[in-house]
Backbone bond lengths (Angstrom), bond angles and torsions (degrees), N, CA, C in turn:
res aa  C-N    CA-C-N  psi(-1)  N-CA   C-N-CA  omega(-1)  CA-C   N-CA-C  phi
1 X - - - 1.452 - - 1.525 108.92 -
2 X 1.034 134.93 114.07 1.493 142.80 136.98 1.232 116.09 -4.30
3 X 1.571 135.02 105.07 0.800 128.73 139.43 1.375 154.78 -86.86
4 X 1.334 110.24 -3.90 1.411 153.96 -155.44 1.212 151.51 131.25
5 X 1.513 107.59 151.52 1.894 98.47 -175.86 1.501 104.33 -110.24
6 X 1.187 120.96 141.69 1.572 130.70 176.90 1.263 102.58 -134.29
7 X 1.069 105.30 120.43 1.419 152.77 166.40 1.810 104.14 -48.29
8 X 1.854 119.36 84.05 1.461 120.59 177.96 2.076 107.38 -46.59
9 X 1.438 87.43 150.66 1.797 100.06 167.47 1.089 107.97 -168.93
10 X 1.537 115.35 169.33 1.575 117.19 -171.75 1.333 98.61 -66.76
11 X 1.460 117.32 136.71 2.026 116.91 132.37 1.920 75.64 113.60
12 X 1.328 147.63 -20.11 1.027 161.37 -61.85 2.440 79.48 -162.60
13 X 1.401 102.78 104.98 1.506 113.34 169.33 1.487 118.15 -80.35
14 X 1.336 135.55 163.94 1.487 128.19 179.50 1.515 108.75 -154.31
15 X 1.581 145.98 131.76 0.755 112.29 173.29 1.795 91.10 -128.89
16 X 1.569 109.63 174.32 1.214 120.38 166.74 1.562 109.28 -156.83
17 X 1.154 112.53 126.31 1.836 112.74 -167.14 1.128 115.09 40.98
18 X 1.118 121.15 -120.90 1.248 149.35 -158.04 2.071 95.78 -85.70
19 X 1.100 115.48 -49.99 1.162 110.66 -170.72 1.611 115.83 -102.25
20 X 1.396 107.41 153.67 1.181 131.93 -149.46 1.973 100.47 -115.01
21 X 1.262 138.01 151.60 1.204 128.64 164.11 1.635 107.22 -162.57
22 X 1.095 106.26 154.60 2.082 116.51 177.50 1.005 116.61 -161.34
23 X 1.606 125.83 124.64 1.305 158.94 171.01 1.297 102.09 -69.17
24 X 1.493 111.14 80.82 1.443 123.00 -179.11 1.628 123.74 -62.44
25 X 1.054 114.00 -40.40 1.719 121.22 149.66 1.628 119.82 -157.21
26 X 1.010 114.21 177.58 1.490 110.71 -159.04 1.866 89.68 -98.18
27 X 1.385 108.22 132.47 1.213 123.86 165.54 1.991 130.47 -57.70
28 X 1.338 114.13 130.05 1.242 99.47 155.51 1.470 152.24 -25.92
29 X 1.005 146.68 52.57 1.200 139.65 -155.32 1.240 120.95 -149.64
30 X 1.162 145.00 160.46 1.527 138.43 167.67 1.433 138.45 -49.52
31 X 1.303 104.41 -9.58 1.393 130.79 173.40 1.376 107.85 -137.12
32 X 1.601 83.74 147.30 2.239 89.47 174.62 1.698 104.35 -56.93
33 X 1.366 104.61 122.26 1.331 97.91 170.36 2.129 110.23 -150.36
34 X 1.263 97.89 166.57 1.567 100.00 -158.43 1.444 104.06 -141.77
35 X 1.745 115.68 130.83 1.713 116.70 174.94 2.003 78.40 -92.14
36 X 1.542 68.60 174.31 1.766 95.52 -173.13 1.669 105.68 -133.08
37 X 0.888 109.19 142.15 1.652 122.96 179.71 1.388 110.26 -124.81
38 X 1.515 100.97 121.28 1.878 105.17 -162.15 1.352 103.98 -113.23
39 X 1.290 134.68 105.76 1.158 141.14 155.50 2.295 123.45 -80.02
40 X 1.171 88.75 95.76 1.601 107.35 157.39 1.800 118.39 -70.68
41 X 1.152 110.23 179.76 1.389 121.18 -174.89 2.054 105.73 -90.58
42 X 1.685 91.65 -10.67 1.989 103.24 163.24 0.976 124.70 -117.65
43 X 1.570 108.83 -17.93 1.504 85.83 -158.27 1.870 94.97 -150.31
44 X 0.936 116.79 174.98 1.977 132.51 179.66 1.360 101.04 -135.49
45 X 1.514 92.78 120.85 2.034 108.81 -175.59 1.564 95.42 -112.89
46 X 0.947 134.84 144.14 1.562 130.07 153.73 2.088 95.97 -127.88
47 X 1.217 64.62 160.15 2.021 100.78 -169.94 1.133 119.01 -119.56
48 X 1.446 141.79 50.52 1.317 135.98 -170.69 1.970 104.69 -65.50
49 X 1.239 99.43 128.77 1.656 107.09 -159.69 1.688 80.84 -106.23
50 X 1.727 106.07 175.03 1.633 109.57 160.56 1.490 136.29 -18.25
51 X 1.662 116.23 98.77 0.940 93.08 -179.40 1.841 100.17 -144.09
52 X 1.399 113.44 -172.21 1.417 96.29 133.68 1.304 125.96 -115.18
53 X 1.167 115.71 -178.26 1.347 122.19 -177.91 1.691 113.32 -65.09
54 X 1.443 135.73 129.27 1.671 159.69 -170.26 1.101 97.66 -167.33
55 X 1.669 106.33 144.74 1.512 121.07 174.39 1.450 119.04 -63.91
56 X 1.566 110.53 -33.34 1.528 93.47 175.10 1.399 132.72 -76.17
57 X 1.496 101.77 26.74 1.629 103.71 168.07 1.538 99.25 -92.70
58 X 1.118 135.71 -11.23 1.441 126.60 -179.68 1.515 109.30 -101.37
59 X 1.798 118.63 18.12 1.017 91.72 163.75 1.629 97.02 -144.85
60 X 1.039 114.37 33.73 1.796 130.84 167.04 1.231 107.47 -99.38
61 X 1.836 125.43 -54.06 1.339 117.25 -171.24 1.509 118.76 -94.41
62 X 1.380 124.21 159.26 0.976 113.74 159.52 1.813 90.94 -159.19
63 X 1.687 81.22 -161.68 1.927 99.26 162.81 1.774 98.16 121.47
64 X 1.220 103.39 -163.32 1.387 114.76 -170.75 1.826 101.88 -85.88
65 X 1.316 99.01 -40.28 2.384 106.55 -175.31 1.560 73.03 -98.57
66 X 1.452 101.89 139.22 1.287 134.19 138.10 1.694 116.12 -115.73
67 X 1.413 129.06 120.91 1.217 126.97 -176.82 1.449 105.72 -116.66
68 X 1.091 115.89 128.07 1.844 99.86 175.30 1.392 115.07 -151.56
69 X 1.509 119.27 151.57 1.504 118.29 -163.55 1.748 91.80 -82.92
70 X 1.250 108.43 125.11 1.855 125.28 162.43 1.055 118.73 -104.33
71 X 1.547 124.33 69.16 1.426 103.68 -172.62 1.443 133.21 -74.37
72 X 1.940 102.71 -33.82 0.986 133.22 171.28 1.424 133.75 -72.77
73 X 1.899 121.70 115.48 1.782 105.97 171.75 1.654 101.29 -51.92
74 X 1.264 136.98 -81.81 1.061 167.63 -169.57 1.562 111.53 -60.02
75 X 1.504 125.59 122.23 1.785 122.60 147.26 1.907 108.79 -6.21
76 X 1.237 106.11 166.81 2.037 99.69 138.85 1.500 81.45 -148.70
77 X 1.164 76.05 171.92 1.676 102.61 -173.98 1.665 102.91 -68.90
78 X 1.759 109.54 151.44 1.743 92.32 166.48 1.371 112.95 -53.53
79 X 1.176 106.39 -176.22 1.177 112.53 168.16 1.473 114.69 166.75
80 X 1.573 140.15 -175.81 1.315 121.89 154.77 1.531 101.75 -138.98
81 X 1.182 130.64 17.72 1.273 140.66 161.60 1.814 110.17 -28.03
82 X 1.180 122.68 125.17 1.311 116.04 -166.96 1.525 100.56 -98.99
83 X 1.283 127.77 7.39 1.827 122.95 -179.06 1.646 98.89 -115.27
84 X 1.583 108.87 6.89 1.635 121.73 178.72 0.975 117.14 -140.94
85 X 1.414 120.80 85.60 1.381 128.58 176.69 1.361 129.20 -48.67
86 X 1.189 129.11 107.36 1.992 112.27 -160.77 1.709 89.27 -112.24
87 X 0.749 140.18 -18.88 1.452 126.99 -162.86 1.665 111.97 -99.01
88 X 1.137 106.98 72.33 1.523 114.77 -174.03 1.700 102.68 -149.02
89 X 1.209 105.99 176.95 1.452 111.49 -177.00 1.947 118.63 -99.48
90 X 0.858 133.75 144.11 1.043 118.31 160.81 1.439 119.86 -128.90
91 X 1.593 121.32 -175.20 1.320 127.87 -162.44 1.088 119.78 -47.21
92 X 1.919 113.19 -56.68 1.315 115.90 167.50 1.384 123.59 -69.96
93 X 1.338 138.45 12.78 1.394 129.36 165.71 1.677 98.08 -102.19
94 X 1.384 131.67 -27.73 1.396 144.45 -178.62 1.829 85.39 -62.72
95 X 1.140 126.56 -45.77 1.355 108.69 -142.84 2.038 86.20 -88.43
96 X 1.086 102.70 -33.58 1.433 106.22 -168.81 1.777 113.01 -79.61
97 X 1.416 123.70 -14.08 1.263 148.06 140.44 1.913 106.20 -47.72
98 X 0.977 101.54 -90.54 1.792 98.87 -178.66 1.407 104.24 -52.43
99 X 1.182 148.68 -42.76 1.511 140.04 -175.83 1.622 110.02 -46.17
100 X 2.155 87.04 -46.63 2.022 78.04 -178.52 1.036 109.69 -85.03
101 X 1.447 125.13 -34.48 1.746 113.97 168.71 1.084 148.78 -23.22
102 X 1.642 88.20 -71.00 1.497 107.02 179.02 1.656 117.07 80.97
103 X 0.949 113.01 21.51 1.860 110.53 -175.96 1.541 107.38 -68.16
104 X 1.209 89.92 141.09 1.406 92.27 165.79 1.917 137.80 -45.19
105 X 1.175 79.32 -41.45 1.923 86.81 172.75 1.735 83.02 -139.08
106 X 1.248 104.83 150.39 1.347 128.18 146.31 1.858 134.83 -110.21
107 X 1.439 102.49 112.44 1.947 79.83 177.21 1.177 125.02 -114.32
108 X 0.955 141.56 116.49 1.416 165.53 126.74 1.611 109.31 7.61
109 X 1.316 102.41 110.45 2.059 91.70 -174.85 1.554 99.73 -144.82
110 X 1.156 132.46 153.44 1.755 133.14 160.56 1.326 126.14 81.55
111 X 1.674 94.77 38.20 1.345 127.87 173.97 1.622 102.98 -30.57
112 X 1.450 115.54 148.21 1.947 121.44 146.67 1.114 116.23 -90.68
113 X 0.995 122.99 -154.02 1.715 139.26 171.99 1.295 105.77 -69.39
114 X 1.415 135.88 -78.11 0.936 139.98 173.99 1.533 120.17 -19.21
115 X 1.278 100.74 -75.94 1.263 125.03 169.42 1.646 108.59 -31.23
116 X 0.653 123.20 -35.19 1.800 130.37 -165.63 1.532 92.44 -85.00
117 X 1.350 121.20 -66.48 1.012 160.02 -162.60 2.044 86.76 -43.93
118 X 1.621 101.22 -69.61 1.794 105.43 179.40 1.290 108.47 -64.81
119 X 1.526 129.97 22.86 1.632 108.09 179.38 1.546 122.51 63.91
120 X 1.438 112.70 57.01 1.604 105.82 -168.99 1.536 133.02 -27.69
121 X 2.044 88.10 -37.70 1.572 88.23 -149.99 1.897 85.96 -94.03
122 X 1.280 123.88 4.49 1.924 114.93 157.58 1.506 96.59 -67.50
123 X 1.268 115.43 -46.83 1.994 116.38 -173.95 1.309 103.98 -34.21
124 X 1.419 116.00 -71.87 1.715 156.55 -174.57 2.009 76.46 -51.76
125 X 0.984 123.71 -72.84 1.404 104.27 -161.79 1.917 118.85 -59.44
126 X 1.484 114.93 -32.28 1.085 117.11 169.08 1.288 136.15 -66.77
127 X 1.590 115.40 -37.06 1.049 141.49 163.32 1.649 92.46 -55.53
128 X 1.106 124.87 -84.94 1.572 119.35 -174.20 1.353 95.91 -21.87
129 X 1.490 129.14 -93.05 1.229 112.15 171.50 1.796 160.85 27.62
130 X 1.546 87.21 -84.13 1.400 113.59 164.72 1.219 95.69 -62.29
131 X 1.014 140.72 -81.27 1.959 142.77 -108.37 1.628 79.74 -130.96
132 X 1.000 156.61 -12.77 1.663 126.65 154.06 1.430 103.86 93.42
133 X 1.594 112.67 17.56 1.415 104.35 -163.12 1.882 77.86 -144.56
134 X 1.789 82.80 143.06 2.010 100.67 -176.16 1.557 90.74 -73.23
135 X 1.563 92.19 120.67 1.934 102.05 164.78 1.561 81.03 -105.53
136 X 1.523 90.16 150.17 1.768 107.29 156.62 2.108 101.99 -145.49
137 X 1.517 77.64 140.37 1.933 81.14 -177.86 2.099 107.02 -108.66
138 X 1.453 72.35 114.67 1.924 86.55 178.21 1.267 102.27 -40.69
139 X 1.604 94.39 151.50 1.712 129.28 148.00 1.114 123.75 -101.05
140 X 1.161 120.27 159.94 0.977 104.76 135.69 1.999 135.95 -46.29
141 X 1.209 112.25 140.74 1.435 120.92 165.10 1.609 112.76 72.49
142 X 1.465 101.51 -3.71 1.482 118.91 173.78 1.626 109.76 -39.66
143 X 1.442 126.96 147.42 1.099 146.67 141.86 1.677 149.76 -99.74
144 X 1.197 133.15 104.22 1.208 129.09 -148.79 1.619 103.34 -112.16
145 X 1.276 110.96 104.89 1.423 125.51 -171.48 1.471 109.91 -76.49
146 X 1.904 123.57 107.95 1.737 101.40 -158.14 1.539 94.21 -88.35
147 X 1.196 128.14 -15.36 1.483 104.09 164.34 1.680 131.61 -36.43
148 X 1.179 108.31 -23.62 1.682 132.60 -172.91 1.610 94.25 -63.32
149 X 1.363 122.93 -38.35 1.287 133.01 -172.92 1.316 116.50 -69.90
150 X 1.731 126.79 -27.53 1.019 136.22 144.25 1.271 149.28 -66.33
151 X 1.167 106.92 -10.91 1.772 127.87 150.19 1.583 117.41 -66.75
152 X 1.633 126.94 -26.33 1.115 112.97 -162.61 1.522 106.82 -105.37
């Protein structure tokens, strides 16, 4: 049953049962848009949604799940060109995101062309690599078991 719709904003708390979530500030991007940070009674998920890359994404999210849209191999330049999307994340800001984090798993979601193109989940394996921290790159229909978060 519906209980209501609320309207996301920066600085902005949410709760539902058991779980808790907040749109710590509104992201870069061409549209109003907002990651979410999910606090359970175990565990802290953050969601970095569309953005570009700014430092205060490394100090809004955290927790054990880090999930974040990568669309990009490569930076792009600013820009506001509408046939060139600039406000998205790419590999090297993903990798420099989990370095300061530190989450336990990181996932990788909202691939481009490119991106498809490099084999995400070799990305997701190198990145693991580098930064000492489990990347995994979504599928579709994927499932992420958070007990897994308690093993590490």
């Amino acid at each position: 049953r519906l209980e209501g719709i609320e309207v996301l904003g920066e600085g902005k708390s949410y709760s539902a049962g058991s779980i808790s979530f907040t749109t710590p500030l509104q992201h870069q991007h061409q549209v109003e848009t907002y990651g979410m940070v999910f606090r359970t009674d175990k565990h802290t998920l953050s969601y970095i949604a569309d953005t570009r890359y700014f430092d205060a994404l490394c100090q809004h999210y955290g927790g054990e799940l880090l999930i974040m849209n990568v669309t990009f191999l490569e930076p792009r330049p600013p820009g506001n060109q509408q046939s060139l999307p600039t406000d998205h994340l790419s590999v090297p800001d993903a990798e420099h995101i989990i370095r300061e984090l530190k989450p336990k798993v990181a996932i990788l979601t909202h691939f481009g062309m490119n991106m498809w193109r490099a084999k995400p989940w070799q990305i997701a394996e190198k990145l693991t690599e580098q930064t000492g921290v489990k990347v995994i790159a979504a599928r579709d229909g994927m499932k992420f078991d958070l007990a897994e978060l308690d093993n590490k």
